[in-house]
C-alpha beads as a LAMMPS data file, in Angstrom:
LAMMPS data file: protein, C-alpha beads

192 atoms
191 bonds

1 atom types
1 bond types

-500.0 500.0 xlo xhi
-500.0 500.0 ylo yhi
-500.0 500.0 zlo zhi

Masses

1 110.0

Atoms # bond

1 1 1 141.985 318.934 44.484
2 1 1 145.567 319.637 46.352
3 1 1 147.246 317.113 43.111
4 1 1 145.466 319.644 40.277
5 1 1 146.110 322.941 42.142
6 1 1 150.182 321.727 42.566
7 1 1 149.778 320.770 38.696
8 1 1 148.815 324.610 37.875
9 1 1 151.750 326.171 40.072
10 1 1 154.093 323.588 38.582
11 1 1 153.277 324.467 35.034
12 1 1 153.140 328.193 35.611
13 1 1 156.636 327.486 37.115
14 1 1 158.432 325.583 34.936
15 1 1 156.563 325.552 31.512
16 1 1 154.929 329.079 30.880
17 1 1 155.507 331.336 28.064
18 1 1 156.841 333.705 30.897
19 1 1 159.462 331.632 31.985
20 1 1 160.786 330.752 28.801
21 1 1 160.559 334.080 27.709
22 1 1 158.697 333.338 24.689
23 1 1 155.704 335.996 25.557
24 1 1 154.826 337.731 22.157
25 1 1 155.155 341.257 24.185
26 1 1 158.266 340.476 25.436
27 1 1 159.783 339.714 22.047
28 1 1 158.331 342.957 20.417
29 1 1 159.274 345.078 23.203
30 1 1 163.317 344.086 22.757
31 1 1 163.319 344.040 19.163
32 1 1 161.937 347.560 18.469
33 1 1 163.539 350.513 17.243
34 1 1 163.266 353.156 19.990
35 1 1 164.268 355.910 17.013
36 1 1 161.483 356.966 14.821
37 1 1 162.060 357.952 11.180
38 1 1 162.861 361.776 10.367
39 1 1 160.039 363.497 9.002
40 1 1 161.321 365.057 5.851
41 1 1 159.429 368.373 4.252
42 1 1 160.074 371.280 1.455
43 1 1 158.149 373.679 -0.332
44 1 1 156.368 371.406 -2.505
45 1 1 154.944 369.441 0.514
46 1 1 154.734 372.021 3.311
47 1 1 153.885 375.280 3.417
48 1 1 154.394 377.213 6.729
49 1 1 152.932 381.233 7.015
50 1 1 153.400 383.071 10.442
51 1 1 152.465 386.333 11.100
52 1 1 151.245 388.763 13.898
53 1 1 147.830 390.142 13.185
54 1 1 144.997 392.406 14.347
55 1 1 141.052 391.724 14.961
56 1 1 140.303 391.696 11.264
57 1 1 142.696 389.134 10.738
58 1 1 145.170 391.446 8.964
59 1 1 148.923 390.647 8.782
60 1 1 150.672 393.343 10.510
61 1 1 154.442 393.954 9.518
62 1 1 156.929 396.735 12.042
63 1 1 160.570 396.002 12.059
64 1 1 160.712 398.552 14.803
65 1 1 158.496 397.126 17.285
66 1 1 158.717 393.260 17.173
67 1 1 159.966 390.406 15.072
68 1 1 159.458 386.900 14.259
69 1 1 162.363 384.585 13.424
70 1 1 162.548 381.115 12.356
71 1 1 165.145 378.533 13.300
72 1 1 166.018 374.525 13.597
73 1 1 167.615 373.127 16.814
74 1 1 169.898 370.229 17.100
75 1 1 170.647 368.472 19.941
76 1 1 172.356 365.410 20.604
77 1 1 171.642 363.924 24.446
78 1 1 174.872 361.330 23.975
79 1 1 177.288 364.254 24.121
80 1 1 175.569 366.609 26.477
81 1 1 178.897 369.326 26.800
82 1 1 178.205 370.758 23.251
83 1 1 174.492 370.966 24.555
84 1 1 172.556 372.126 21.375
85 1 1 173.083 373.634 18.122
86 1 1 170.805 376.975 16.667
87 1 1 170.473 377.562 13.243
88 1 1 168.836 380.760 12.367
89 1 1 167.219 381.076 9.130
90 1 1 166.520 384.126 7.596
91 1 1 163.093 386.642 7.242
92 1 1 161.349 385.758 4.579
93 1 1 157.801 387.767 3.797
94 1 1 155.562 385.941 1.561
95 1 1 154.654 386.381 -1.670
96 1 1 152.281 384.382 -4.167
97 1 1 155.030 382.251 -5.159
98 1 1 156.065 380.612 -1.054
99 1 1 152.728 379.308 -1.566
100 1 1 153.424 377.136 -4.842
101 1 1 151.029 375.051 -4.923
102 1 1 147.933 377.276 -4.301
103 1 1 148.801 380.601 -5.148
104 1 1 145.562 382.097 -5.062
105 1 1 144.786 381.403 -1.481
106 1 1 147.572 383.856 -0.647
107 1 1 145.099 387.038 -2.070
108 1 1 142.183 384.829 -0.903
109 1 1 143.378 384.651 2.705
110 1 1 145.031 387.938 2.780
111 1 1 148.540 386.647 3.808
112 1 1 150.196 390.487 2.762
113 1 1 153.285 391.206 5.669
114 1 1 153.363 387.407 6.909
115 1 1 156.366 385.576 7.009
116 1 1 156.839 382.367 5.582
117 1 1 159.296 379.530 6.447
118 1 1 162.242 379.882 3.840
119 1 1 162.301 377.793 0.890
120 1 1 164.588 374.665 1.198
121 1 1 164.419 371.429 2.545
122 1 1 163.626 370.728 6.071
123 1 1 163.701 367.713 8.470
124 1 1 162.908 367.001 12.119
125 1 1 163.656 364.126 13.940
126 1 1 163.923 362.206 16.936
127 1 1 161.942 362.596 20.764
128 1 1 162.286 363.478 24.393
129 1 1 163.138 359.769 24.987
130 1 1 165.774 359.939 22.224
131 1 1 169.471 360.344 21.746
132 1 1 168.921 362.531 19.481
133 1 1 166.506 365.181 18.378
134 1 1 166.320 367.772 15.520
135 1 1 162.924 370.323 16.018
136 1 1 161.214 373.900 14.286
137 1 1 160.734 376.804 16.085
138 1 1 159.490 380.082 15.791
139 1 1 160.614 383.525 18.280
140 1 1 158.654 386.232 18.415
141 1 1 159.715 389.272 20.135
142 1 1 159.906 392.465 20.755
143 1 1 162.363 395.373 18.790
144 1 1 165.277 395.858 21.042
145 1 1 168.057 398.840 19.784
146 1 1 171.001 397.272 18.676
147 1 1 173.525 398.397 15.981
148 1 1 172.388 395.300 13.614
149 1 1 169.193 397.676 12.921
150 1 1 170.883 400.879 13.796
151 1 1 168.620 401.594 16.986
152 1 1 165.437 402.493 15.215
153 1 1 163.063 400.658 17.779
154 1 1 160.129 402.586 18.936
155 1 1 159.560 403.574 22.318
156 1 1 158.477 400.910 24.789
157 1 1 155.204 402.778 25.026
158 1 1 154.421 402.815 21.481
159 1 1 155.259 399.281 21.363
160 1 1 153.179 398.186 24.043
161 1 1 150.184 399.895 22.138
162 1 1 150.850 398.697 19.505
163 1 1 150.770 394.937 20.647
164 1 1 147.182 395.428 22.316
165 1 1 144.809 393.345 20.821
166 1 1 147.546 391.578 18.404
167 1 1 147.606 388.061 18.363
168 1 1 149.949 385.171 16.558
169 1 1 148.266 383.554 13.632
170 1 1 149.758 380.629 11.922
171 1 1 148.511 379.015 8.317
172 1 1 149.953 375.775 7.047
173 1 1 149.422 373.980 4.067
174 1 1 150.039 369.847 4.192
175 1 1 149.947 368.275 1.255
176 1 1 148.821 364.567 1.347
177 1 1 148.884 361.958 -0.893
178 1 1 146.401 359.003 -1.454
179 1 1 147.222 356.108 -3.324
180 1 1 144.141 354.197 -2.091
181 1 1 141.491 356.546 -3.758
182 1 1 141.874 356.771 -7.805
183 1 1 140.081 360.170 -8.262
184 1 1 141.861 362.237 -5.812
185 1 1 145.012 361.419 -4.884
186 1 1 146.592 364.642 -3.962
187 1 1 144.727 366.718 -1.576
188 1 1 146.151 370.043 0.638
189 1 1 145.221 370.417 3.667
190 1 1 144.993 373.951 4.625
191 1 1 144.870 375.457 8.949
192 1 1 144.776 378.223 10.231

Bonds

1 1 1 2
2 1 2 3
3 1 3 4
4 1 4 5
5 1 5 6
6 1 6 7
7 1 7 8
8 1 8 9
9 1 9 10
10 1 10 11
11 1 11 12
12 1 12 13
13 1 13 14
14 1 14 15
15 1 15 16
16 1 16 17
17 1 17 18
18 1 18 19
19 1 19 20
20 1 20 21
21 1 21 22
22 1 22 23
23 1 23 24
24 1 24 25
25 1 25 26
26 1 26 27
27 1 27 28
28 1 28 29
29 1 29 30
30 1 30 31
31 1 31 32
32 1 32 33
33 1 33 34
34 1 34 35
35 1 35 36
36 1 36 37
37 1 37 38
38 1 38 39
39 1 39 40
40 1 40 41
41 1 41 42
42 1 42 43
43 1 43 44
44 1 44 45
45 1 45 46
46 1 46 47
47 1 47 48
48 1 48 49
49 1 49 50
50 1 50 51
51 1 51 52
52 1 52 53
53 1 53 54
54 1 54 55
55 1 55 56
56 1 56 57
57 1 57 58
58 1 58 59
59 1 59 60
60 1 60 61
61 1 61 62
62 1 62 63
63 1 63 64
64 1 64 65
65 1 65 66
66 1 66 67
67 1 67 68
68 1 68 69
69 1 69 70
70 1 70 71
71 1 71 72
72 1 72 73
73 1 73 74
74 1 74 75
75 1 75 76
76 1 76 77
77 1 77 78
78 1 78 79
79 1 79 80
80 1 80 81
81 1 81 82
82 1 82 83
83 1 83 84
84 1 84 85
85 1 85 86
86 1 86 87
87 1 87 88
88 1 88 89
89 1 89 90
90 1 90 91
91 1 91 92
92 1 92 93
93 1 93 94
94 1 94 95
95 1 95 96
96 1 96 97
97 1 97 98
98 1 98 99
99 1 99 100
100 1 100 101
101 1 101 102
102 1 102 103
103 1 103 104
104 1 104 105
105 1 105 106
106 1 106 107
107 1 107 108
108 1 108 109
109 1 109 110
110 1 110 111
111 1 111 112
112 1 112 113
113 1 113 114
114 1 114 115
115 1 115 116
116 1 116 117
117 1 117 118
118 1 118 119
119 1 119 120
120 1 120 121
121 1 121 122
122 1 122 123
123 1 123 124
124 1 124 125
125 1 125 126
126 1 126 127
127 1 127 128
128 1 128 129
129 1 129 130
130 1 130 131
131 1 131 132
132 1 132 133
133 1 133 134
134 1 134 135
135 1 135 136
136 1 136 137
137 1 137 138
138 1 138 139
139 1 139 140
140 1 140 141
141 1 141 142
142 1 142 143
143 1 143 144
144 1 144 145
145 1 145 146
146 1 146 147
147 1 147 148
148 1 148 149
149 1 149 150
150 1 150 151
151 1 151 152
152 1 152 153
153 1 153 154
154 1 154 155
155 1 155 156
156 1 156 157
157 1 157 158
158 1 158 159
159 1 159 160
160 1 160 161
161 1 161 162
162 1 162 163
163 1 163 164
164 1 164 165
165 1 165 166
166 1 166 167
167 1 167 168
168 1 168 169
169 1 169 170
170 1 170 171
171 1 171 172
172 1 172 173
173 1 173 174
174 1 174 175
175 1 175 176
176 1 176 177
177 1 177 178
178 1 178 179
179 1 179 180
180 1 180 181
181 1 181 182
182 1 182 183
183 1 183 184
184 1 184 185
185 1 185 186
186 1 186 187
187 1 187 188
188 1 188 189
189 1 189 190
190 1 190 191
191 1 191 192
């Protein structure tokens, strides 16, 4: 019994997969890519509406009490003393034709004084555990005076009123493609 359990150690020791370093895990786990692909999107396959609205759902639109602005961030984790790069990208309300591939569910879901995601193409990339990493954001905030819009901001009272019972509502529209059924192979995807 002593001879077979040496046996077991000895070939555990000296002729395993783990010692040899042969273990199927192992071999995946060093030859992966630790960056995933970009994800790359545009009007025709995306379609992004964001808006601030009330209890019946209705877009509400008041440069002089808050504002919603889109932008892409950059950052690169090799060179950490540029830190990050902001791209701002400008207002755009929507209109029948940001929604280009369904332009009826704009009157259908009553998307008058959103804000759409500016037509162009688009990518985000990378992950917390990656060099580097490209992402979408949104800001929404409150009017502030300023000589870019000539102080016309209500009062902080009227704002504050205002924003009771307001809420952030956001619609997108995927559009997928399915090569594996014949009768349907493009499909949207709409959220809200």
């Amino acid at each position: 019994m002593t001879l077979i359990i040496l046996a077991l150690i000895a070939y555990f020791l000296f002729d395993s997969d783990m010692v040899q370093k042969i273990n199927p895990n192992t071999i995946i786990q060093s030859g992966a890519s630790t960056r995933r692909p970009p994800l790359y999107f545009n009007e025709k396959n995306f379609t992004l509406v964001f808006g601030l609205t009330d209890y019946n759902n209705n877009f509400q639109r008041d440069d002089s009490i808050f504002f919603i602005q889109f932008y892409i961030f950059q950052e690169d984790q090799t060179n950490m003393a540029t830190g990050g790069n902001t791209t701002f990208l400008p207002q755009v309300l929507c209109t029948e034709s940001e929604l280009e591939n369904a332009p009826n569910e704009f009157t259908e879901m009553n998307l008058t004084n959103s804000y759409c995601l500016p037509k162009g193409s688009y990518s985000i990339r990378g992950w917390w555990d990656e060099p580097e990493m490209q992402y979408f954001g949104v800001n929404v905030g409150k009017c502030f005076n300023s000589t870019t819009n000539n102080n016309s901001c209500k009062s902080q009272e009227e704002i504050d009123e205002f924003l009771t019972d307001k809420w952030i509502d956001i619609f997108y529209q995927n559009n997928l493609f399915d090569a594996t059924v014949a009768q349907m192979q493009f499909f949207r995807r709409g959220n809200s």
